[in-house]
C-alpha positions in Angstrom: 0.0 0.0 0.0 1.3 3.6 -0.9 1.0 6.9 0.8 -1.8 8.6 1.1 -1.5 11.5 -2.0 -4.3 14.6 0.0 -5.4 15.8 -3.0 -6.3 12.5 -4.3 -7.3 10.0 -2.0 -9.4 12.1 0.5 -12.6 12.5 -1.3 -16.5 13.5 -0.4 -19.0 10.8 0.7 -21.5 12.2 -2.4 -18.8 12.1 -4.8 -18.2 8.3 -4.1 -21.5 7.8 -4.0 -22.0 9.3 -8.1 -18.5 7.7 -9.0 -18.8 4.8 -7.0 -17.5 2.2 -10.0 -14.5 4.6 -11.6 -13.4 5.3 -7.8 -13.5 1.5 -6.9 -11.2 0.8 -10.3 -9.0 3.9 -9.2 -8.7 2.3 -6.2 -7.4 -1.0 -7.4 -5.0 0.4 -9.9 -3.2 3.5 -7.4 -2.7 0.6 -4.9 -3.5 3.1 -1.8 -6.6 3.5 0.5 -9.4 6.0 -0.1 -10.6 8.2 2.4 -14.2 9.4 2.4 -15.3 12.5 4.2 -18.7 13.9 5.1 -19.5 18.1 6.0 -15.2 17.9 6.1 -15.1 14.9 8.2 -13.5 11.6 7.8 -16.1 9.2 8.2 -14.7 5.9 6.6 -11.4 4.5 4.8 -12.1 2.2 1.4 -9.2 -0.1 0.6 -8.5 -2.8 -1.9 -8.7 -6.3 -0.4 -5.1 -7.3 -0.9 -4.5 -4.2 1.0 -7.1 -4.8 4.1 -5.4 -8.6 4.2 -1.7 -7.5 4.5 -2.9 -4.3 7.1 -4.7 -7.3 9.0 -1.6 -9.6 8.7 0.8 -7.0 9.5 -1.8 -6.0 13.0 -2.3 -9.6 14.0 1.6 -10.0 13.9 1.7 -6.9 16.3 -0.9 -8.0 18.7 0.9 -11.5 18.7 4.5 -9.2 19.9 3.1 -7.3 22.3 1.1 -11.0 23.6 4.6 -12.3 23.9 5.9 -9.1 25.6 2.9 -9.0 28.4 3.9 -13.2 29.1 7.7 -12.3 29.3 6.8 -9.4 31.9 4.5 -11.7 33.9 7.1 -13.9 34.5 5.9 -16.3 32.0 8.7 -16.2 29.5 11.5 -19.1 28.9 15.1 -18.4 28.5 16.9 -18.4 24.8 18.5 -21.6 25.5 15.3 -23.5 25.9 13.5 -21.8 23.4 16.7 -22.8 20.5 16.3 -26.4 22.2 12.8 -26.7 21.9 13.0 -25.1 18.1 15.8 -27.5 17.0 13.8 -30.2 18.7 10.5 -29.4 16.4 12.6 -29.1 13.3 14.1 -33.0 13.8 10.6 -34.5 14.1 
């Protein structure tokens, strides 16, 4: 997904609304989300859905991280050692 270009990808609920197709195929083809505002306000974000897949991918990867980080600060963690043992281990069977 690129950057957002302002003047091009921030448009008005109404005008998606008459150009709903020819915005759609835009979207597709400038590989970068489309941001839909109504009386000057965002109101939603319209993205291809390779796009929302590799966002969603890229977020469950970060939730998974910070999981991790929140068991190592309970206490829950195990040292590097084990974890190279228990990796090596999976990787013979």
């Amino acid at each position: 997904m690129k950057r957002i270009d302002i003047t091009r990808d921030i448009r008005p609920l109404t005008e998606f609304r008459s150009k709903m197709a020819d915005m759609v195929k835009e979207l597709n083809t400038a590989n970068r989300p489309l941001f839909l505002t109504q009386h000057g306000r965002p109101v939603a974000v319209v993205l291809a859905p390779e796009d929302y897949a590799e966002l969603m991918e890229k977020f469950e990867f970060v939730e998974a991280v910070k999981s991790g980080e929140a068991s190592l600060d309970a206490g829950k963690g195990i040292s590097r050692a084990k974890a190279v043992e228990q990796v090596r281990k999976a990787r013979r069977k």
